[in-house]
C-alpha positions as a LaTeX table, in Angstrom:
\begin{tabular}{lrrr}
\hline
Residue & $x$ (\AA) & $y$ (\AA) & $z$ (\AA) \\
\hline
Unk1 & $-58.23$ & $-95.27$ & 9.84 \\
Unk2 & $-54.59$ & $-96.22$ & 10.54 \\
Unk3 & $-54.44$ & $-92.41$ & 11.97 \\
Unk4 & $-57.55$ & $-93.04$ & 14.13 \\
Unk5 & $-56.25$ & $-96.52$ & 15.79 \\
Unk6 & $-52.62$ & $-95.00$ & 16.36 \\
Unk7 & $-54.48$ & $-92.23$ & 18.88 \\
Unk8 & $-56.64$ & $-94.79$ & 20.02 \\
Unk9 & $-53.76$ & $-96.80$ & 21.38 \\
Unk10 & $-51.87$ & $-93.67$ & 22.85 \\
Unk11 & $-54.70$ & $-92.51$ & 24.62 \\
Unk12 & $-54.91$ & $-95.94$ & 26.19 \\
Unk13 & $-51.70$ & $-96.66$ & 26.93 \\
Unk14 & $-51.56$ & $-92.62$ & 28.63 \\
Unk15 & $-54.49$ & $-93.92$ & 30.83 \\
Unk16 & $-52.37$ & $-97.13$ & 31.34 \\
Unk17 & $-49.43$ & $-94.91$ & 33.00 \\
Unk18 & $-52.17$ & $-92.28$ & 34.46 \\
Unk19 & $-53.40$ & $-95.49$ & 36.25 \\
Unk20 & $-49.85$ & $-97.21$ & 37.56 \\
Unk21 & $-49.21$ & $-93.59$ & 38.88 \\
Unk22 & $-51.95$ & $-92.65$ & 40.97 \\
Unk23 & $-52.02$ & $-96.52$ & 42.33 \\
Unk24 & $-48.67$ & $-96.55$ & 43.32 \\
Unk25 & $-48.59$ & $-93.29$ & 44.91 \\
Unk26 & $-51.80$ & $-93.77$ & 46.96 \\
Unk27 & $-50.72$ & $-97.48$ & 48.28 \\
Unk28 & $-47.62$ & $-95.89$ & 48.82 \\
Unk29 & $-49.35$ & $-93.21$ & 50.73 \\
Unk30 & $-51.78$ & $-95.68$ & 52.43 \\
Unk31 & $-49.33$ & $-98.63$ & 53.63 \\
Unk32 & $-46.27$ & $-96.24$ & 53.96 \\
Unk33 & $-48.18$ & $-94.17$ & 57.13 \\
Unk34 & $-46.71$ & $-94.94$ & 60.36 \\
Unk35 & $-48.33$ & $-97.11$ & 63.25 \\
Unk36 & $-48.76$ & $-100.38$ & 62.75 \\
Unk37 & $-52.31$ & $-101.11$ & 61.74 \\
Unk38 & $-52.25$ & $-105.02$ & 63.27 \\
Unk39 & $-51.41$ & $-104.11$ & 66.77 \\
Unk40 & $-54.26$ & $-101.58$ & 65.90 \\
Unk41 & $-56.72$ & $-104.29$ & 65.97 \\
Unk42 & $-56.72$ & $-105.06$ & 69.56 \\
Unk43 & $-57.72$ & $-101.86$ & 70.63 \\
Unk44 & $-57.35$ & $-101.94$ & 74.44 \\
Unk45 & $-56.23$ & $-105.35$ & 74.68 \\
Unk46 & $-52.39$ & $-105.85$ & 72.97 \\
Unk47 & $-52.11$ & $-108.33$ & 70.64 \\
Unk48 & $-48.94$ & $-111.17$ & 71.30 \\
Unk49 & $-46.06$ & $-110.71$ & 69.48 \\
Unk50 & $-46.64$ & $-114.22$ & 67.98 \\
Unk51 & $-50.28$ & $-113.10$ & 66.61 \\
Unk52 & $-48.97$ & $-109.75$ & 65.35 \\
Unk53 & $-46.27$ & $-112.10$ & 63.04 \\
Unk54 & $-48.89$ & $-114.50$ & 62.16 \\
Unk55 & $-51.62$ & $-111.71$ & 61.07 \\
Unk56 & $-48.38$ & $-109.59$ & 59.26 \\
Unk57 & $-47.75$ & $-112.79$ & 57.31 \\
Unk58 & $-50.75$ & $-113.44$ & 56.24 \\
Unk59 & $-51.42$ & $-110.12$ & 54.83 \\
Unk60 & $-48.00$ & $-109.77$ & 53.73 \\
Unk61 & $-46.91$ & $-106.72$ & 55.69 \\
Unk62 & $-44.02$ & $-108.19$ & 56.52 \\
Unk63 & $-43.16$ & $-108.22$ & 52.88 \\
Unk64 & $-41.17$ & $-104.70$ & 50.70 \\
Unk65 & $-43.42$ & $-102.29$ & 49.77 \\
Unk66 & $-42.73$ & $-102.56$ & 46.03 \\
Unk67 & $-43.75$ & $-106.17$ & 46.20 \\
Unk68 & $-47.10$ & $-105.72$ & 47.87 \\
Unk69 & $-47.51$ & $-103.65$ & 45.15 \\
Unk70 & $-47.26$ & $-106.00$ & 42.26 \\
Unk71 & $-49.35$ & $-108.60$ & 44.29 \\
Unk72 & $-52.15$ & $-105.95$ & 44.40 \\
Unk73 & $-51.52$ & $-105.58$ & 40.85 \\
Unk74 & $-51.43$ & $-109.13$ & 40.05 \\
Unk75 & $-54.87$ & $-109.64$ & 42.34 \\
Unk76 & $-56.25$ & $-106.82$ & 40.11 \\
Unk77 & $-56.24$ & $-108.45$ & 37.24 \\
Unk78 & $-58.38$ & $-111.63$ & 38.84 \\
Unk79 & $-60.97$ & $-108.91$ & 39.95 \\
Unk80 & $-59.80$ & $-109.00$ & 43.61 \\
Unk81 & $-59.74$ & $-105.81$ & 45.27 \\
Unk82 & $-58.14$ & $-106.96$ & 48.37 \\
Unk83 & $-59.22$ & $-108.71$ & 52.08 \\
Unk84 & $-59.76$ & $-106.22$ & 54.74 \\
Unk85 & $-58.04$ & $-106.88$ & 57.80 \\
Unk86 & $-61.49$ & $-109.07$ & 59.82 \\
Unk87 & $-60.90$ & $-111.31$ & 56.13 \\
Unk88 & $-63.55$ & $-109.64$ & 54.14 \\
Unk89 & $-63.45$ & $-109.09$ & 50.99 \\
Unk90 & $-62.75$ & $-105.32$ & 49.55 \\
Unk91 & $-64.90$ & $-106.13$ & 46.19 \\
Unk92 & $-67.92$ & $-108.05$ & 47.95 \\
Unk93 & $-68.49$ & $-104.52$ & 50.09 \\
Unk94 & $-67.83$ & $-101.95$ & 47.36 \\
Unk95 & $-70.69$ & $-104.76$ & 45.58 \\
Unk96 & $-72.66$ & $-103.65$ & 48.22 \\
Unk97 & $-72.21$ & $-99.76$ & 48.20 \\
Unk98 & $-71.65$ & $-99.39$ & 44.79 \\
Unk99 & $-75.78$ & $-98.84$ & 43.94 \\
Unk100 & $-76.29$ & $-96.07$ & 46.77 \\
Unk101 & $-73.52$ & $-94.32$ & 45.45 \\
Unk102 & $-74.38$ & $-94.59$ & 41.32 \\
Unk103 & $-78.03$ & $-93.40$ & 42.23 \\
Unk104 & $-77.09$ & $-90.77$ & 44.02 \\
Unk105 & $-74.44$ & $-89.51$ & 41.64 \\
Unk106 & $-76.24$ & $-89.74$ & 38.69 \\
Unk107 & $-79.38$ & $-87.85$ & 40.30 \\
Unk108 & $-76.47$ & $-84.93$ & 41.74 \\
Unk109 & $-75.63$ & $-85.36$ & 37.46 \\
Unk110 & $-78.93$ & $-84.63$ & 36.01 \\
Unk111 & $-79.69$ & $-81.84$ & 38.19 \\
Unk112 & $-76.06$ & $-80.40$ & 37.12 \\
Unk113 & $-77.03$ & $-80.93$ & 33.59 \\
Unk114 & $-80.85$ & $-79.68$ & 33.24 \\
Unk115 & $-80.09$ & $-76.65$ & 36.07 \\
Unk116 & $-76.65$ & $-75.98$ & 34.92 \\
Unk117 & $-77.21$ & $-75.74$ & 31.11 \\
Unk118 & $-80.78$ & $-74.02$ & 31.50 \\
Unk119 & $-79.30$ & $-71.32$ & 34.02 \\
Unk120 & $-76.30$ & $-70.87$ & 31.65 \\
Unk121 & $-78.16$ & $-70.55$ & 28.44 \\
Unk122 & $-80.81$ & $-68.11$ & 30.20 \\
Unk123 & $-77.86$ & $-65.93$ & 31.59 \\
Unk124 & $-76.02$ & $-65.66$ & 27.89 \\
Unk125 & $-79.39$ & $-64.82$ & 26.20 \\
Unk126 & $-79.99$ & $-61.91$ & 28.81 \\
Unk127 & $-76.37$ & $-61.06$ & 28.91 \\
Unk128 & $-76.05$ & $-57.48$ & 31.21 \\
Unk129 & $-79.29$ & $-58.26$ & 32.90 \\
Unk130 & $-80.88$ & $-58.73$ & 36.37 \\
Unk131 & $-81.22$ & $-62.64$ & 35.41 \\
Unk132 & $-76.96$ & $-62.93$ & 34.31 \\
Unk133 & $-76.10$ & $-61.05$ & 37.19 \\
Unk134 & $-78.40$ & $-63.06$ & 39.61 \\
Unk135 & $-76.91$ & $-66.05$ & 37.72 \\
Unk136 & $-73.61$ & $-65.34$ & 38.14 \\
Unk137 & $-73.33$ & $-63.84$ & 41.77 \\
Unk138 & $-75.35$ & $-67.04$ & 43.23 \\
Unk139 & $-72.54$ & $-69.44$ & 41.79 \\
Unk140 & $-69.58$ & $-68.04$ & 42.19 \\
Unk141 & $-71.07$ & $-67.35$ & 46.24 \\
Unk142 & $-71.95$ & $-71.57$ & 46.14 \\
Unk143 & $-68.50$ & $-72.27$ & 44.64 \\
Unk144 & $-67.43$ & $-70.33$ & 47.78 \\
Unk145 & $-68.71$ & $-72.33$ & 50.35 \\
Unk146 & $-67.00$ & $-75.90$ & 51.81 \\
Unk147 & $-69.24$ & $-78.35$ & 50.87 \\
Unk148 & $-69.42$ & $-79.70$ & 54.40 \\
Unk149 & $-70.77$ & $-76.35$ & 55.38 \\
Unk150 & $-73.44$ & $-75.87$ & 52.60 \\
Unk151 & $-74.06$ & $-79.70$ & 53.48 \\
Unk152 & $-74.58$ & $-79.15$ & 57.07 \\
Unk153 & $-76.88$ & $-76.10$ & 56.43 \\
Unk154 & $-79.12$ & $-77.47$ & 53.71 \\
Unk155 & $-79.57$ & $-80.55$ & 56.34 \\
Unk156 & $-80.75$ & $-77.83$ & 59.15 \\
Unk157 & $-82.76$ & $-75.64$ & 57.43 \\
Unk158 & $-84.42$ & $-78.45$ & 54.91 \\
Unk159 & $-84.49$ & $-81.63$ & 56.78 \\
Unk160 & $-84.43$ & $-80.74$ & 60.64 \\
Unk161 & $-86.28$ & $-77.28$ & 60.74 \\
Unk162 & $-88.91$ & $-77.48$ & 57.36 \\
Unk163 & $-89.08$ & $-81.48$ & 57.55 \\
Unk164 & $-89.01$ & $-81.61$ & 53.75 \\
Unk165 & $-86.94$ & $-84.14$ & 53.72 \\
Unk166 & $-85.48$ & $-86.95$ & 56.04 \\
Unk167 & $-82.31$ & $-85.76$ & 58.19 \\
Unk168 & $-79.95$ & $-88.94$ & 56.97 \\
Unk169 & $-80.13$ & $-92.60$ & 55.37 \\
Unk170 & $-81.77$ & $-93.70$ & 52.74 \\
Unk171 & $-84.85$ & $-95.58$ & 54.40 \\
Unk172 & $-87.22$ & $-93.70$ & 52.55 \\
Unk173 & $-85.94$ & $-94.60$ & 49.21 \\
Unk174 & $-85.39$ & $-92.72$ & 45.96 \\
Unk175 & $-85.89$ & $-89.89$ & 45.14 \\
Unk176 & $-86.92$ & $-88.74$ & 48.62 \\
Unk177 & $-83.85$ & $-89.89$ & 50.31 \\
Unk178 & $-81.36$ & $-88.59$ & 47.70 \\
Unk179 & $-82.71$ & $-85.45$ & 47.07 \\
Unk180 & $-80.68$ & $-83.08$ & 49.20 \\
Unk181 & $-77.35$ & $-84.93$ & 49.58 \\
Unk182 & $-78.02$ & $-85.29$ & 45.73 \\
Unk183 & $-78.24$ & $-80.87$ & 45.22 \\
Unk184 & $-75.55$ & $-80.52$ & 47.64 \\
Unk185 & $-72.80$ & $-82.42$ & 45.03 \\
Unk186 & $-74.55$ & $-80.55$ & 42.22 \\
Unk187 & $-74.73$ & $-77.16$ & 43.59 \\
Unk188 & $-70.69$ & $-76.87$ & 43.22 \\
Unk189 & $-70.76$ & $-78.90$ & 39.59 \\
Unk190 & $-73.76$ & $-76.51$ & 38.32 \\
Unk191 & $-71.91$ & $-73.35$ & 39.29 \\
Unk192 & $-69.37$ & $-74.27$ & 36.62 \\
Unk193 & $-71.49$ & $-75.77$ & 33.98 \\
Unk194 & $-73.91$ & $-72.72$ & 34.17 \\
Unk195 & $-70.49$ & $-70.34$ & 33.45 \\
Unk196 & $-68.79$ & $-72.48$ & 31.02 \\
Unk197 & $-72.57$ & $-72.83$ & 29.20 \\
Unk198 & $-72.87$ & $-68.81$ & 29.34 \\
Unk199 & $-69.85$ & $-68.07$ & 28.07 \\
Unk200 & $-69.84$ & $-70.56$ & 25.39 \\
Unk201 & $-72.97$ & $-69.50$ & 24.32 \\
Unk202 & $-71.87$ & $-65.57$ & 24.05 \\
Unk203 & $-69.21$ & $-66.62$ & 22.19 \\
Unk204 & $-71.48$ & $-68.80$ & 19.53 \\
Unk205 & $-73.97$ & $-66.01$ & 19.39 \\
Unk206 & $-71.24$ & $-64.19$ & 18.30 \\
Unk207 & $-69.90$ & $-66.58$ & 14.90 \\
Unk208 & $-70.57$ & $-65.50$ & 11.58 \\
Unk209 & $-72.59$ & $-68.45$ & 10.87 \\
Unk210 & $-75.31$ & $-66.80$ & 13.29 \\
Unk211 & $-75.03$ & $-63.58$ & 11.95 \\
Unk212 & $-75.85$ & $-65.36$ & 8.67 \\
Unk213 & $-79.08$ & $-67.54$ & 9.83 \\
Unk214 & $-80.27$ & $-64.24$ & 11.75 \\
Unk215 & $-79.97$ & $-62.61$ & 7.94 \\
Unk216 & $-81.74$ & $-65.51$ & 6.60 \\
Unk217 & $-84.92$ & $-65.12$ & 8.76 \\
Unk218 & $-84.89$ & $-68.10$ & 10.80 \\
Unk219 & $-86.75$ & $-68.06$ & 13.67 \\
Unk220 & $-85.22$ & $-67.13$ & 17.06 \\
Unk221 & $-86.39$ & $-70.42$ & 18.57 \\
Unk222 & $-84.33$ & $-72.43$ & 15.89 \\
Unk223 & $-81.18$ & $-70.50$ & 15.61 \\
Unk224 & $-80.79$ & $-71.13$ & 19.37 \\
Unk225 & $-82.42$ & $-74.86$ & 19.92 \\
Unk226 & $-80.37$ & $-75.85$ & 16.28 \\
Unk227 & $-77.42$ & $-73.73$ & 15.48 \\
Unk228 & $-76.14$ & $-72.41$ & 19.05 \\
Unk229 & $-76.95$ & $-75.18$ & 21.44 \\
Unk230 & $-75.28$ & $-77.93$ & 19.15 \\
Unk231 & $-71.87$ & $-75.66$ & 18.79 \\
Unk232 & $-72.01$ & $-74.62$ & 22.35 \\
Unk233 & $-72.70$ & $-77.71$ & 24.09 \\
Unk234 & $-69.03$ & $-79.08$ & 23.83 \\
Unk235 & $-67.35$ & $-77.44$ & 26.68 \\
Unk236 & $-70.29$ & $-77.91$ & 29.32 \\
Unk237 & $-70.49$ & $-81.28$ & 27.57 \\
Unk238 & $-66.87$ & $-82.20$ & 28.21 \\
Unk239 & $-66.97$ & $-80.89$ & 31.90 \\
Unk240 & $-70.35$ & $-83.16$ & 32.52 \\
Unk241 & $-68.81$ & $-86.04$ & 31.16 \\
Unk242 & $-66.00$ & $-85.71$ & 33.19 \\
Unk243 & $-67.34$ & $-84.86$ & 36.27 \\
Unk244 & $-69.39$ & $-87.87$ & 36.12 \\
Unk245 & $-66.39$ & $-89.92$ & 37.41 \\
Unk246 & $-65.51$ & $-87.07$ & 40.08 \\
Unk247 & $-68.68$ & $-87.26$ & 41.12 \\
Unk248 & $-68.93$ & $-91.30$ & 42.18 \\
Unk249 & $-65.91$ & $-90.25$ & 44.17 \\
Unk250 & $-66.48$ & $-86.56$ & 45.59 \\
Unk251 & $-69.76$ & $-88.28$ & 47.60 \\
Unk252 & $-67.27$ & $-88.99$ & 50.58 \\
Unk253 & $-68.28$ & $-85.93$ & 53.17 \\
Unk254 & $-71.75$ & $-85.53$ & 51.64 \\
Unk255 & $-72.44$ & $-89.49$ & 52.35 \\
Unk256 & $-71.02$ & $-89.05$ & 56.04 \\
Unk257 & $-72.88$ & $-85.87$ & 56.72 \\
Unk258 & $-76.39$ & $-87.80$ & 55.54 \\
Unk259 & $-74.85$ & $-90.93$ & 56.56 \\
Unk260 & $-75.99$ & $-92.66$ & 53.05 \\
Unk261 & $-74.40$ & $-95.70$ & 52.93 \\
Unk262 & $-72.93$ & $-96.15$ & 50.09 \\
Unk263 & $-68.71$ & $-96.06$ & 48.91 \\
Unk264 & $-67.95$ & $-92.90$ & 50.17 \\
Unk265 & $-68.99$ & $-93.68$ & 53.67 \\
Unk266 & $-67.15$ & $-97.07$ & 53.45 \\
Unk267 & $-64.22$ & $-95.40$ & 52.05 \\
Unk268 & $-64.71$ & $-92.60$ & 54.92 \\
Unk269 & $-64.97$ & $-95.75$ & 57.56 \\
Unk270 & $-62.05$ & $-97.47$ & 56.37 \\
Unk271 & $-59.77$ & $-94.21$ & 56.21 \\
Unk272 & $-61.37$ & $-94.12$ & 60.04 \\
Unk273 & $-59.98$ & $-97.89$ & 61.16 \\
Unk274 & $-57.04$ & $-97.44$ & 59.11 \\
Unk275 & $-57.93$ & $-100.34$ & 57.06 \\
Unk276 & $-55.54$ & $-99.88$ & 54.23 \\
Unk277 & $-56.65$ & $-102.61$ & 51.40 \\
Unk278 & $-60.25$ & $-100.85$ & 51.92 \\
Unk279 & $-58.70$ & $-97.39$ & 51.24 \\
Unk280 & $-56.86$ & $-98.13$ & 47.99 \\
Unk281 & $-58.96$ & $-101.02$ & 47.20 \\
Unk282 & $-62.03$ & $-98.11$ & 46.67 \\
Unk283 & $-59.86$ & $-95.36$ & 45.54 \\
Unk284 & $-58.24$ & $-97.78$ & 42.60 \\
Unk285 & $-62.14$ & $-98.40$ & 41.83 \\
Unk286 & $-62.44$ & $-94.47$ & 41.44 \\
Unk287 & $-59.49$ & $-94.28$ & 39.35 \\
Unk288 & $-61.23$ & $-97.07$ & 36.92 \\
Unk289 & $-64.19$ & $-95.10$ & 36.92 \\
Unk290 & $-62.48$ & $-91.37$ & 36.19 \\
Unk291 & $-60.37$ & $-92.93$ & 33.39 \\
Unk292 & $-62.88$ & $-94.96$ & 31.87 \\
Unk293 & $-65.35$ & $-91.97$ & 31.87 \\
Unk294 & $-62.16$ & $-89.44$ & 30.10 \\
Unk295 & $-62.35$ & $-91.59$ & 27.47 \\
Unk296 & $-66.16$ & $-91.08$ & 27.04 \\
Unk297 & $-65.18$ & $-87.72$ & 26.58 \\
Unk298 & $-63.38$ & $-88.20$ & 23.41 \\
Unk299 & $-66.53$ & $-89.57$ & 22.14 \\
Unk300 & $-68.57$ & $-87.21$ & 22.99 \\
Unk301 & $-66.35$ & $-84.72$ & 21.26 \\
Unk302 & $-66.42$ & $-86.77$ & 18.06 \\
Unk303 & $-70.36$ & $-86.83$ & 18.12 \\
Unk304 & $-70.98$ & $-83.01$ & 19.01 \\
Unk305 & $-68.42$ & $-81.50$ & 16.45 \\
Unk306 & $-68.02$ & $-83.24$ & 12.93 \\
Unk307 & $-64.42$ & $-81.47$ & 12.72 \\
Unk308 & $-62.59$ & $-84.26$ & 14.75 \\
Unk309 & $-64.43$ & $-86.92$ & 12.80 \\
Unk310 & $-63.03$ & $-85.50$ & 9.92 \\
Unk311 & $-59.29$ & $-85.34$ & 11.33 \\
Unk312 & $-59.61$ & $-88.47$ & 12.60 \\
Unk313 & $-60.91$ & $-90.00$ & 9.04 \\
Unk314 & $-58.44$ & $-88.52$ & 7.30 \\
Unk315 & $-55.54$ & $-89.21$ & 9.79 \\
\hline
\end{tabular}
């Protein structure tokens, strides 16, 4: 038990570091660009130097780096996000995106996982056949292709030529709305679930503990759905859980190209207007989400294979 809490704590406190890191570095990134984004907000029209001073003190760009820093870190703690540069507030609009963007993640997810695992378990059982090599040319070809091009062509042949679907927004509602933005995501996560399930299942099929049920005279249908699915699940399983986070934050180009309003298109806006509390405000929100879903993986892992239960007991 002592064991167990000991690599509790250092996975959290890894995730702790992971997250200072990647925060730093990207407000680094973000507030570290040159121009200055204040004068930026007249536009045509040149701001005084007076208002320029006024608008840099109150956001504290006239402040080091490293200290604009800790107040961000210091505001994260309260739950605030950050205040845009017209005084709105980063967390009330990623409140507002946030449900666009879950929906159509998690229906880009389930597609991944029922296509992905079906199409990989279909290709290992057939192994050498029309159906594995079908399976395997068609995603390593979608794995080829930029997203914003497979987006762009799914939009003209589906939406604008076939009218199966609506060309952009979500004013139709779910699922009709999120259907092809939501395959376009999945299509480049269920190229790589279908191979990692494939090969995972070869190499189960493969165990001595098969050979030994197939000797037995178990049924086909229950040495795969029992024996092979539950030891060959853990690598697709791990990717899936994973990609869960990537995917609330790998929406960006698919939300502009369908213009679905939800944090990637903010995100993609703010990046746009150079609005640099929106930028790291959302990516630190991503971060949150990625780490918090890695450590769903080590759960997972516990569930689908007894062995680390036992290490962990035992520890």
């Amino acid at each position: 038990m002592r064991g167990a809490l000991l690599v509790a704590a250092r996975r959290i406190g890894t995730l702790v570091i992971v997250f200072l890191g990647v925060t730093f570095l990207i407000y680094v990134m973000t507030f570290a660009l040159p121009g200055d984004p204040i004068r930026a907000l007249g536009g045509d029209r040149p701001l005084s130097d007076a208002t320029v001073h006024t608008l840099q003190a109150r956001y504290h760009l006239d402040e080091p780096l490293w200290q604009r820093y800790l107040r961000y870190l210091g505001g994260l703690l309260h739950g605030d996000f950050g205040t845009d540069f017209n005084g709105v507030s980063v967390g009330e609009q990623m409140a507002q995106r946030w449900p666009v963007t879950i929906v159509l993640a998690l229906t880009a997810w389930v597609i991944e996982v029922v296509a992905g695992i079906a199409l990989g378990v279909a290709a290992a059982l057939r192994r050498g056949r029309a159906v594995d090599r079908a399976v395997l040319i068609s995603t390593i070809t979608v794995a080829a292709i930029p997203v914003f091009v497979l987006g762009v062509s799914l939009q003209l042949v589906f939406a604008v030529r076939l009218h199966w679907f609506p060309v952009a927004g979500t004013a139709q509602g779910w699922p009709v709305s999120f259907l092809l933005p939501a395959l376009v995501i999945a299509l480049f996560g269920l190229a790589s679930v279908s191979r990692l399930t494939r090969a995972s299942v070869i190499e189960t099929l493969a165990t001595d503990h098969i050979r030994a049920a197939t000797a037995s005279g178990l049924s086909r249908r229950r040495i795969i759905g029992v024996h092979v699915l539950r030891n060959s699940l853990i690598p697709p399983v791990t990717y899936l859980a994973t990609d869960l986070g990537l995917l609330m934050g790998g929406t960006v180009i698919v939300e502009g190209i369908f213009n679905v309003p939800g944090i990637g298109n903010l995100l993609f806006q703010g990046i746009r207007s150079h609005e640099g509390a929106t930028i790291v405000g959302i990516s630190t929100a991503l971060i949150l989400v990625f780490l918090l879903t890695s450590l769903l993986v080590d759960g997972l892992h516990a569930l689908l294979d007894p062995r680390i239960r036992t290490r962990g007991t035992t520890s």
